[in-house]
NUKEDO-989441 format. One record per residue (C-alpha): residue number from 1; chain; x, y, z. Coordinates in steps of 0.2 Angstrom, whole numbers, plus 5000, padded with zeros to 4 digits. Example, Ala and Ser with C-alpha at 12.3 -4.5 7.8 and 13.67 -1.06 7.14 Angstrom:
REM NUKEDO-989441
<r lolum="1" base="A" u="5062" v="4978" w="5039"/>
<r lolum="2" base="A" u="5068" v="4995" w="5036"/>
//
This chain:
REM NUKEDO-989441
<r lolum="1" base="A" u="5000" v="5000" w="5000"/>
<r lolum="2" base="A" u="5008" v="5017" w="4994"/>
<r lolum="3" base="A" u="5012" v="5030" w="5007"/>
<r lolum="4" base="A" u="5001" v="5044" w="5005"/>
<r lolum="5" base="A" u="5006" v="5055" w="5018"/>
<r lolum="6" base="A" u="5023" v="5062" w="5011"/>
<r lolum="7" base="A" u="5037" v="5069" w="5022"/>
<r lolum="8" base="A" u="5035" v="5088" w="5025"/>
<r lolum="9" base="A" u="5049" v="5099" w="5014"/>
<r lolum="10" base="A" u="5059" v="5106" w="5027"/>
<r lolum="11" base="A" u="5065" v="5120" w="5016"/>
<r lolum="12" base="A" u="5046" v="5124" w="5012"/>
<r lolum="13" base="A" u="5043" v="5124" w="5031"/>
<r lolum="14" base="A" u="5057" v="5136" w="5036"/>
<r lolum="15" base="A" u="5052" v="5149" w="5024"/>
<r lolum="16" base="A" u="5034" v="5147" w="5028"/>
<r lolum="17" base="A" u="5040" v="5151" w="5047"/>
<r lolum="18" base="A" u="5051" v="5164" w="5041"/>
<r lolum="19" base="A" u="5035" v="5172" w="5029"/>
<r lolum="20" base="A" u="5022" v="5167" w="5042"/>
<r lolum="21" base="A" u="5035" v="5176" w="5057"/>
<r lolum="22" base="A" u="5036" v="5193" w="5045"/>
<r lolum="23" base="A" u="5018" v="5194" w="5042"/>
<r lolum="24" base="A" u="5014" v="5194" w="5060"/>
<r lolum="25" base="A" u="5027" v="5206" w="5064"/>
<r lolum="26" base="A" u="5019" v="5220" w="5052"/>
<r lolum="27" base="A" u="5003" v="5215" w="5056"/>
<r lolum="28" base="A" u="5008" v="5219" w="5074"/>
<r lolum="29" base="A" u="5016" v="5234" w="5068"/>
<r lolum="30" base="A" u="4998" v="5238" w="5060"/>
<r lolum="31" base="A" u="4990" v="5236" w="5077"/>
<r lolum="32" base="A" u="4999" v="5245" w="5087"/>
<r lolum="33" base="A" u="4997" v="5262" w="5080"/>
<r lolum="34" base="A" u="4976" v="5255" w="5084"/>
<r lolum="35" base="A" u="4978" v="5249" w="5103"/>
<r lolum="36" base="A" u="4968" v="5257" w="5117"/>
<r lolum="37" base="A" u="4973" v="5259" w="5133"/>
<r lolum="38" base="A" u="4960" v="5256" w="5146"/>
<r lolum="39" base="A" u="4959" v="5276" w="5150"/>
<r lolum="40" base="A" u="4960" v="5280" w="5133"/>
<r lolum="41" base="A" u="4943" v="5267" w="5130"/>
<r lolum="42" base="A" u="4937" v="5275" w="5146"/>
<r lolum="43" base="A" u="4937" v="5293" w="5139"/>
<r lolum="44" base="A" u="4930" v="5287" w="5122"/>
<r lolum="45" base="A" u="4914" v="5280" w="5133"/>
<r lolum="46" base="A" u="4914" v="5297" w="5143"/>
<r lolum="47" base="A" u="4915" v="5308" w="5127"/>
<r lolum="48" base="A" u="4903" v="5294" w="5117"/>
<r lolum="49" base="A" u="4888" v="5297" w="5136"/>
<r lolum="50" base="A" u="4889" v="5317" w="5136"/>
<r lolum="51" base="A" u="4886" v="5319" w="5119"/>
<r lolum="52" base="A" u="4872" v="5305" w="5117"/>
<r lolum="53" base="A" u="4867" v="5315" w="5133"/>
<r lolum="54" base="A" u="4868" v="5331" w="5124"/>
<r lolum="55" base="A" u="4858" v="5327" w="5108"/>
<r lolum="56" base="A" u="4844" v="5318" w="5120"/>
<r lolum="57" base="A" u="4841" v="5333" w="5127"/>
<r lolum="58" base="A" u="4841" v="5344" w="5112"/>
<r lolum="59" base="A" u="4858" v="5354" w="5115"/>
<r lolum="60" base="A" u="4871" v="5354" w="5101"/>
<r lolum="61" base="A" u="4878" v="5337" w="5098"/>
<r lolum="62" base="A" u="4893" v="5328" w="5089"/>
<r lolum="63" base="A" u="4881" v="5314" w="5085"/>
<r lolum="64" base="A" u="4866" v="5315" w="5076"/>
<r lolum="65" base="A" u="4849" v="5313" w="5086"/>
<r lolum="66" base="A" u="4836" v="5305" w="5076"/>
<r lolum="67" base="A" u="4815" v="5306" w="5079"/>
<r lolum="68" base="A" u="4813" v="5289" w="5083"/>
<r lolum="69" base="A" u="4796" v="5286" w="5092"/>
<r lolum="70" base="A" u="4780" v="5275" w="5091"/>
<r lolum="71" base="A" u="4766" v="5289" w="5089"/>
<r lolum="72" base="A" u="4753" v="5275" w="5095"/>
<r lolum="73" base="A" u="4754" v="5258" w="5100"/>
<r lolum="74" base="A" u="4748" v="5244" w="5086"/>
<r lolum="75" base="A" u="4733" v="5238" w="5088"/>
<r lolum="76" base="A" u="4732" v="5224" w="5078"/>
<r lolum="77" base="A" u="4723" v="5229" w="5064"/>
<r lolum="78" base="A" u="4739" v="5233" w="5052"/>
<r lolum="79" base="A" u="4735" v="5250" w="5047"/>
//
C-alpha cells in the first residue's frame, strides 16, 4: 500500500515560518498604532455618554439625534 502521507519539505517549512513570522510582525506593527489603553477606552465612553446626553436633550451634539418614536401603540389591525 503506497504511502500517501509524504514527508513535509523542510526547506518549504522554514520559509513558511520565516513568511508566516514577517507577516505577524507587520501585522503587529499595523495594530499598534490602533491599541487602546483602558483610559483612553474609558474617555471614548465618557466623550461617546455626554454627547448622546447632549443630543437627547436637544443641546448641540457631535452625534446625530434622530426622531425615533411610536406615535401609537399597534393595535392589531395593520393599518
Amino acid at each position: 500500500m503506497p504511502d500517501l502521507v509524504k514527508p513535509p519539505n523542510l526547506q518549504y517549512a522554514a520559509a513558511a515560518a520565516t513568511m508566516i513570522g514577517f507577516c505577524f510582525t507587520q501585522v503587529e506593527a499595523a495594530l499598534y498604532k490602533v491599541q487602546l489603553t483602558g483610559a483612553k477606552v474609558l474617555h471614548i465612553k465618557d466623550v461617546f455618554h455626554s454627547e448622546m446626553e447632549r443630543g437627547i436633550h436637544q443641546q448641540p451634539s457631535s452625534l446625530q439625534m434622530e426622531n425615533t418614536y411610536i406615535p401609537e401603540l399597534p393595535d392589531g389591525t395593520g393599518e
